[in-house]
C-alpha positions in Angstrom: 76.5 -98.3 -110.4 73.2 -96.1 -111.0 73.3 -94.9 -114.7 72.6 -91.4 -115.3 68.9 -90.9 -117.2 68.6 -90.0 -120.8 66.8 -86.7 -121.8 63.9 -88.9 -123.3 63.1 -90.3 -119.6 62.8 -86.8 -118.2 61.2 -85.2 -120.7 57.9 -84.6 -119.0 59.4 -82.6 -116.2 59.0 -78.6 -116.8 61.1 -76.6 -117.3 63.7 -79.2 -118.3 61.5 -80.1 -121.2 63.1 -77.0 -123.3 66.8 -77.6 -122.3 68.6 -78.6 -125.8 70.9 -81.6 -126.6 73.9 -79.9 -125.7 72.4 -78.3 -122.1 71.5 -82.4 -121.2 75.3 -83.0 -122.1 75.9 -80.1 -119.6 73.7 -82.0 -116.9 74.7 -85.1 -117.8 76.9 -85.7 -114.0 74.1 -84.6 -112.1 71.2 -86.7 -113.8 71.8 -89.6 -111.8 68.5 -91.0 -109.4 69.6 -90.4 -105.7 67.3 -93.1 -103.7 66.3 -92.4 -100.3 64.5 -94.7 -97.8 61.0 -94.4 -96.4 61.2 -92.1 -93.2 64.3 -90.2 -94.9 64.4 -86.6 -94.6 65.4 -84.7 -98.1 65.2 -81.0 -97.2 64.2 -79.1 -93.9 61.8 -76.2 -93.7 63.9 -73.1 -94.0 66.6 -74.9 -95.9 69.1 -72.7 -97.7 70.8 -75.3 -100.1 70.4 -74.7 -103.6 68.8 -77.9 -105.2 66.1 -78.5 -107.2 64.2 -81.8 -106.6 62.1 -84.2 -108.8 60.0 -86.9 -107.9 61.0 -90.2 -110.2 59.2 -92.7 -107.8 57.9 -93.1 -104.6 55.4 -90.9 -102.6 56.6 -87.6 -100.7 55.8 -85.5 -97.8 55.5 -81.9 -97.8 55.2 -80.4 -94.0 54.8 -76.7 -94.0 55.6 -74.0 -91.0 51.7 -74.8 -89.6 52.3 -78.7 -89.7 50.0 -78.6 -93.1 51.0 -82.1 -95.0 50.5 -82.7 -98.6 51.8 -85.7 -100.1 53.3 -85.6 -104.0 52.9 -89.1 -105.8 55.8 -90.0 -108.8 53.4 -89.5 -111.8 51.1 -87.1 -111.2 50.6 -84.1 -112.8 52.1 -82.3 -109.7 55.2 -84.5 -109.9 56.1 -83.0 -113.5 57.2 -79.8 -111.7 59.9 -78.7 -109.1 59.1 -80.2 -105.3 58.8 -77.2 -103.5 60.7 -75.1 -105.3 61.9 -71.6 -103.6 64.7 -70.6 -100.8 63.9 -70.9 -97.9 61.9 -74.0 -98.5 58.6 -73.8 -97.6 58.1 -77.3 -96.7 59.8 -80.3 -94.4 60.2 -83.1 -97.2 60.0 -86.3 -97.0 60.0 -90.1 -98.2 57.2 -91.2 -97.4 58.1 -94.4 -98.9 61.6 -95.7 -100.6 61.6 -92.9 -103.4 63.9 -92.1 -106.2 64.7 -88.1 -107.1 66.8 -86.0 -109.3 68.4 -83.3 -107.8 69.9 -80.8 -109.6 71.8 -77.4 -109.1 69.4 -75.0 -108.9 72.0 -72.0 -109.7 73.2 -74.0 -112.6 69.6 -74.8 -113.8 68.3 -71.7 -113.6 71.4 -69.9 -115.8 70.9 -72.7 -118.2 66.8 -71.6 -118.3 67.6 -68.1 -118.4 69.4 -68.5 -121.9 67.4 -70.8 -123.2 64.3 -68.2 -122.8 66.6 -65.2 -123.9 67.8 -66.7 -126.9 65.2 -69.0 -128.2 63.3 -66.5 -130.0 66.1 -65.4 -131.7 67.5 -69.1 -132.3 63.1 -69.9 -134.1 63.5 -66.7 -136.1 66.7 -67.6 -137.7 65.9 -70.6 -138.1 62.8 -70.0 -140.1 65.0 -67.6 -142.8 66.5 -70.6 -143.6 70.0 -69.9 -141.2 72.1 -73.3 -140.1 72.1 -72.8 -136.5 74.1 -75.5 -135.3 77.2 -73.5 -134.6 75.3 -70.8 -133.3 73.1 -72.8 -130.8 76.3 -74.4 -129.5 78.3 -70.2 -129.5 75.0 -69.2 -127.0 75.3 -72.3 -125.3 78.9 -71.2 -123.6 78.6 -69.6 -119.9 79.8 -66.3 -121.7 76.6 -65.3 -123.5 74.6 -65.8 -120.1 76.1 -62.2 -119.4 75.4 -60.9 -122.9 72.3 -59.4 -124.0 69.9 -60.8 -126.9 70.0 -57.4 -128.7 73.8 -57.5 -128.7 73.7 -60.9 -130.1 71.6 -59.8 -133.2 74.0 -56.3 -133.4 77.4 -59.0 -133.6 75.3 -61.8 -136.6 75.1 -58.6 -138.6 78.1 -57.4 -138.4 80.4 -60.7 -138.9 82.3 -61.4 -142.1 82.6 -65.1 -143.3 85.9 -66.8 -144.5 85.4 -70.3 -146.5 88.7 -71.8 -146.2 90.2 -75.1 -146.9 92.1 -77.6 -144.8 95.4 -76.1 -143.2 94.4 -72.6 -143.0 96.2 -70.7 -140.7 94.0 -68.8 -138.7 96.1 -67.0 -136.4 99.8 -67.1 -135.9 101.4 -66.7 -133.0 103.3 -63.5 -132.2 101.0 -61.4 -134.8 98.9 -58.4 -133.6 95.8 -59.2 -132.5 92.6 -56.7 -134.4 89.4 -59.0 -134.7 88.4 -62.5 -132.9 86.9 -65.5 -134.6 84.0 -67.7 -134.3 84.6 -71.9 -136.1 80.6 -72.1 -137.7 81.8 -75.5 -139.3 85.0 -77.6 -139.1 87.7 -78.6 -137.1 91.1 -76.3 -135.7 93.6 -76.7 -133.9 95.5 -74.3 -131.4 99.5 -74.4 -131.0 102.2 -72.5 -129.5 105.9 -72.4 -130.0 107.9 -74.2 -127.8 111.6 -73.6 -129.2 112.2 -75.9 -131.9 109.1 -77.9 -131.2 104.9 -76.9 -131.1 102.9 -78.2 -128.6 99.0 -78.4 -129.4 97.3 -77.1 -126.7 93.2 -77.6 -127.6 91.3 -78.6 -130.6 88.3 -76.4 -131.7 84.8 -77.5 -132.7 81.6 -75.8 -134.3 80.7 -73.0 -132.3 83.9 -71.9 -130.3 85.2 -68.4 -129.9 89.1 -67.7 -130.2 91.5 -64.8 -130.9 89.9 -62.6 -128.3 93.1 -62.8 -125.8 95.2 -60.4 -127.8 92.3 -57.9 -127.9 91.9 -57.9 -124.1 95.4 -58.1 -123.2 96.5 -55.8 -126.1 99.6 -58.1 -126.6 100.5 -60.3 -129.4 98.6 -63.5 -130.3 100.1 -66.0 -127.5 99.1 -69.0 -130.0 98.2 -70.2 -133.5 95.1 -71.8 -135.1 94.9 -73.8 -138.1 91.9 -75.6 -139.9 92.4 -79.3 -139.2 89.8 -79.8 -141.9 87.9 -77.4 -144.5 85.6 -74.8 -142.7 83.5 -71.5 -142.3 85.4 -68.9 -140.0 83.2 -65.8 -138.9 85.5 -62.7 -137.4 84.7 -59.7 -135.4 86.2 -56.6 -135.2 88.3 -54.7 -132.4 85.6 -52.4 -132.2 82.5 -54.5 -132.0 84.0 -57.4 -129.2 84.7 -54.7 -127.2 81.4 -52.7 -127.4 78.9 -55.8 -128.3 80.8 -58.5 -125.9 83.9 -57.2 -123.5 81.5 -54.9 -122.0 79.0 -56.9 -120.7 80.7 -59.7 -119.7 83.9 -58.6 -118.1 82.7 -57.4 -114.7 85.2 -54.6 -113.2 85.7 -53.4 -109.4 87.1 -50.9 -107.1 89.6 -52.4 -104.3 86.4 -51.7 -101.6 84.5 -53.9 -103.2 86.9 -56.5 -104.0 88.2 -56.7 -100.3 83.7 -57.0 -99.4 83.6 -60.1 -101.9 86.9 -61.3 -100.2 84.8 -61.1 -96.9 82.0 -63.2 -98.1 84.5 -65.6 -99.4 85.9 -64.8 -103.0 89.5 -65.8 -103.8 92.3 -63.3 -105.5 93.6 -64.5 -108.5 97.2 -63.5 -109.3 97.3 -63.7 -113.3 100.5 -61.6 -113.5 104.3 -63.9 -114.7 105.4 -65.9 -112.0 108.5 -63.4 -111.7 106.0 -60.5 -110.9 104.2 -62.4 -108.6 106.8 -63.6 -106.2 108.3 -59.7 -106.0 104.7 -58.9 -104.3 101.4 -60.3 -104.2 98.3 -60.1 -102.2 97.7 -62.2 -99.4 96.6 -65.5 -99.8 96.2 -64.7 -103.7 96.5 -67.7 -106.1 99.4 -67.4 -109.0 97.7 -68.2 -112.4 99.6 -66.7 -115.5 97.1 -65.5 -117.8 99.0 -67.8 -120.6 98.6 -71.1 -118.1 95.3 -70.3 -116.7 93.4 -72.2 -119.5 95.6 -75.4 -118.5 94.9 -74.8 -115.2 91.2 -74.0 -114.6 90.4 -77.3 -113.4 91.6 -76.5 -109.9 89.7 -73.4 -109.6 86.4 -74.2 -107.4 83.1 -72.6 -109.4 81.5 -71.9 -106.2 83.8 -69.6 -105.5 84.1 -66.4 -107.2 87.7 -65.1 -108.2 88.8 -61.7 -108.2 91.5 -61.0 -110.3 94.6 -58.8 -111.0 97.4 -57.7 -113.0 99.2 -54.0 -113.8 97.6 -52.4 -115.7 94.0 -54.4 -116.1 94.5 -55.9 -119.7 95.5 -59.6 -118.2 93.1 -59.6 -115.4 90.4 -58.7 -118.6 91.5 -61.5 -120.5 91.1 -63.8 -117.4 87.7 -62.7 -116.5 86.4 -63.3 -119.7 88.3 -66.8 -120.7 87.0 -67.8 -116.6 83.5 -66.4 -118.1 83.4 -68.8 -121.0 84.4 -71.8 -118.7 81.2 -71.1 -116.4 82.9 -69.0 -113.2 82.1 -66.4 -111.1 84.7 -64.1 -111.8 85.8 -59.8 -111.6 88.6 -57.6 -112.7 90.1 -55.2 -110.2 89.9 -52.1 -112.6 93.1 -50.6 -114.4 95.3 -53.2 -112.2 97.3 -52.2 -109.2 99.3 -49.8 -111.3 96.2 -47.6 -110.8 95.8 -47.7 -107.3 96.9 -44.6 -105.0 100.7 -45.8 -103.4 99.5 -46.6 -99.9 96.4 -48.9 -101.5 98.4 -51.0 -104.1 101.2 -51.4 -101.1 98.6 -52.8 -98.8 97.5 -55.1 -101.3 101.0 -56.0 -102.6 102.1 -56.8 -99.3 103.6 -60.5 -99.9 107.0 -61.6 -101.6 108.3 -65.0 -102.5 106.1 -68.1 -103.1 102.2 -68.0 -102.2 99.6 -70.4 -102.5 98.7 -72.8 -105.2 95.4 -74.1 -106.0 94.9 -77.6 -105.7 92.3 -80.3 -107.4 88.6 -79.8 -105.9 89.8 -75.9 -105.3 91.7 -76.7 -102.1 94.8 -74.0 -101.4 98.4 -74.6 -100.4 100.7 -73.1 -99.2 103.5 -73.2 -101.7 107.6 -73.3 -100.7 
């Protein structure tokens, strides 16, 4: 079994030289060498498919549209960049002898670049007044903040309070009305809901996680509670601010034409209304994901897929879009729900009863019974 490389052995290559402890944990399932043989072909001129290529070892061949050959050796100065970067590729590659390369997803790569670059010169100048950043670094390092601006980043420091609390804190509680969210800057929580006469705990929190924001999205009570499993520094956020410095950006609304053009080009509805809601009438071929399971149940959502989703009145499908945000999808809201939608439009989308389809590990779908 080929062991993925360390950060320190792929240091030289640009742009990955900038990425940060935490974005090499991020890569850390694609950094393993893929070896090809001499005579092996890696990409064809014209190819579409989104990878990124380094050279680790070997020699390469790089055959443009006007048969034009240049070769790439591991270790040189041209090897510390991209082969061929751009889509289409420009060039045929290949091994010109047994070669070992990184390939990496280039979508992936270049939203992990793209913060690093937004946020870095935020990240030097706090750093320099003296600011721990730890928590910080690790908040900007979530999918989410790919969607929100650097200004509005600098707007929310400012305007955070801070809450040093001990050991067994509670945080939130569950069933309370929700009017701020919450950022852990150091610490340990833990999240729990109510199960009768028992709790279950459903996630424990680290440095850097954002929580509480459910409530303000779906404007219903807090569906959990969170309590410092050791002493810590809570920041909170206001109704007011999350929705103008972070709901806005990042929870991307449509219209029913442009959902059912996505839908066309492959994208997925996503049901995240109460089971009993769902099997009354749903859309076709949409998947049933209550927004209160759907953090349990991401992992058989496909990310190369976008999801489109839905509820009443828009509140749940607004929570979705931004908890699916956070966890690195491609995801919309279908704006103000169905509820808004003239009669004919929300009966031709609610045109299903009884079961529907269920999502499956590795984002297959299933028919359910």
């Amino acid at each position: 079994m080929i062991e993925p490389l360390n950060p320190e052995q792929l240091r030289s290559f640009t742009p990955l030289n900038v990425f940060s402890e935490q974005q090499w944990r991020e890569l850390r399932g694609q950094l393993v060498p893929r070896p090809y043989l001499a005579g092996q072909l890696l990409a064809r001129l014209g190819d579409q498919a989104r990878t990124t290529f380094y050279l680790l070892s070997g020699e390469l061949s790089l055959r443009d549209a006007d048969g034009l050959e240049q070769r790439q050796q591991a270790g040189s100065p041209i090897s510390c960049h991209p082969v061929s970067p751009g889509l289409p590729r420009q060039h045929e590659i290949r091994a010109l002898s047994d070669v070992s390369v990184l390939a990496l997803d280039s979508v992936q790569l270049g939203r992990m670049l793209t913060w690093r670059l937004s946020y870095q010169d935020l990240l030097l100048e706090l750093g320099g007044a003296g600011e721990e950043l730890e928590w910080l670094a690790r908040l900007l390092e979530n999918p989410l903040f790919a969607k929100v601006p650097p200004g509005n980043v600098r707007t929310m420091l400012g305007r955070l309070q801070t809450h040093e609390l001990p050991a067994g804190s509670r945080i939130l509680t569950e069933g309370e009305v929700g009017d701020r969210c919450y950022f852990l800057k150091s610490g340990r929580a833990e999240v729990m809901a109510d199960h009768g006469s028992s709790s279950q705990v459903l996630a424990e929190l680290e440095v850097g996680a954002c929580f509480g924001e459910e409530a303000l999205l779906s404007d219903q009570p807090r569906n959990a509670s969170v309590t410092l499993i050791e002493d810590g520094v809570v920041l909170s956020l206001d109704r007011q601010d999350f929705f103008a410095l972070l709901k806005a950006p990042v929870v991307d609304e449509l219209s029913l034409g442009e959902a059912t053009r996505l839908l066309a080009s492959g994208a997925q509805w996503l049901d995240v209304r109460l089971l009993e809601e769902y099997e009354r009438a749903h859309a076709p071929q949409s998947l049933n994901m209550p927004l209160h399971l759907l953090r349990l149940k991401t992992r058989l959502l496909d990310k190369s897929r976008p999801y489109l989703c839905y509820c009443d009145s828009g509140r749940r499908s607004a929570s979705a879009v931004f908890l699916l945000s956070q966890l690195g999808f491609s995801a919309y809201a279908l704006r103000d729900g169905v509820d808004a939608l003239p009669a004919v439009q929300r009966d031709a989308l609610l045109c299903e009863s009884g079961p529907g389809y269920l999502a499956r590990s590795g984002g297959r779908v299933d028919r359910s019974n």
